[in-house]
N, C-alpha and C positions, 0 to 999 in steps of 0.2 A: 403344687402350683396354686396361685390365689389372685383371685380375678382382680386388677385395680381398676376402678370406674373414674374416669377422665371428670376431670375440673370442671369443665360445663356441664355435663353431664351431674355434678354433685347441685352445683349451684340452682339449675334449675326445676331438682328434687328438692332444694331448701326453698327457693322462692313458690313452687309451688304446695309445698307442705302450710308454709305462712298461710294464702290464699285460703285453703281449707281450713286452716284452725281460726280463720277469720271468722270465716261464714259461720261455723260451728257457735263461737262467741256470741255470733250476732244471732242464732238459734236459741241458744240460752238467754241470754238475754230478753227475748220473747219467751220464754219458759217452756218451750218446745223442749224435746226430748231427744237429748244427741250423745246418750250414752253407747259404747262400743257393739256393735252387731259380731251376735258370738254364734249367728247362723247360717244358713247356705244364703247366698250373696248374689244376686244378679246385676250388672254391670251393663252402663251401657255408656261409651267415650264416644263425642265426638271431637275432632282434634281439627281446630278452626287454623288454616295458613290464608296467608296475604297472597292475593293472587299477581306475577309478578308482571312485571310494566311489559314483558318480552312475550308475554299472552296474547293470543290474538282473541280479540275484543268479542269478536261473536260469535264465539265458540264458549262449549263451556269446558272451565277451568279443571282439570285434575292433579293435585298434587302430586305423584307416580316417582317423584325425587326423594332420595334419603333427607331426614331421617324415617326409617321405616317404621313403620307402624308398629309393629309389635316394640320399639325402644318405646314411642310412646307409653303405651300399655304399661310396659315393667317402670317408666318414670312412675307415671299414674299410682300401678301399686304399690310400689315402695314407699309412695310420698303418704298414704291412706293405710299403711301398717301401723294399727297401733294409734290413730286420730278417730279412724271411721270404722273399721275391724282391727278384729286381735292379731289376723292373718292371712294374706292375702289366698291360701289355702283353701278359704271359703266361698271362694268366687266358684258355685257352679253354673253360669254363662254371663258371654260377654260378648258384647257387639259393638264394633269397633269402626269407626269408619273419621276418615280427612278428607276437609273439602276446602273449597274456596271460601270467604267470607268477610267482611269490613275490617271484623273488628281480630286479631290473632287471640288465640288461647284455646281455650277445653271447655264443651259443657259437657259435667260428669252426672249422668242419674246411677245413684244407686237404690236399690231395695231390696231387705232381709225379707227372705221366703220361708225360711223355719227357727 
C-alpha cells in the first residue's frame, strides 16, 4: 500500500518550501552561512491561524479545529528535507504550538545542537 498526499496538501508543501529557499537566498546573499545542518536539530513551529469572525471578541482565540497540529509539523518537515537539513531524522526536539494572530503563516526557529 502507498500513501498518496492530497493536492493541497502538495501545494502548500511547495509554496512553503519556496518561502524557505527564499529566506535562505536572502541569507546568502548577506553572506551568512546556510549550508545543510547534518546535526541533532531543535525545532521550534509556531503555526500562526486567522482568528475567525464566529469568535467571541473577548475571549481568547484557540484554534482546537483540524488541520492538526502534527499535519503542520510533517508539512514543516518535509518542506525543510533537504533546504535546511539532510533529514528530518535529526530533529531531537520540537515545540509546536497554534495560535491566533493578524497576519496567517509559520514562524519556524531552527538550531543545530551538534
Amino acid at each position: 500500500m502507498r500513501a498518496i498526499t492530497p493536492k493541497k496538501t502538495r501545494e502548500a508543501e511547495i509554496n512553503l518550501k519556496a518561502q524557505i529557499a527564499a529566506q535562505l537566498e536572502e541569507k546568502r546573499r548577506k553572506g551568512e552561512d546556510t549550508s545543510l545542518m547534518v546535526g541533532a536539530v531543535h525545532i521550534d513551529i509556531f503555526v500562526r491561524k486567522l482568528r475567525p469572525a464566529s469568535a467571541p471578541k473577548k475571549k481568547p482565540y484557540y484554534p482546537c479545529k483540524r488541520p492538526d497540529i502534527d499535519n503542520y509539523v510533517k508539512l514543516v518537515f518535509d518542506a525543510m528535507n533537504g533546504l535546511v537539513w539532510k533529514d528530518d531524522g535529526q530533529v531531537i526536539r520540537l515545540i509546536a504550538n497554534k495560535g491566533e494572530a493578524d497576519i496567517p503563516g509559520y514562524t519556524i526557529t531552527v538550531e543545530e545542537v551538534a
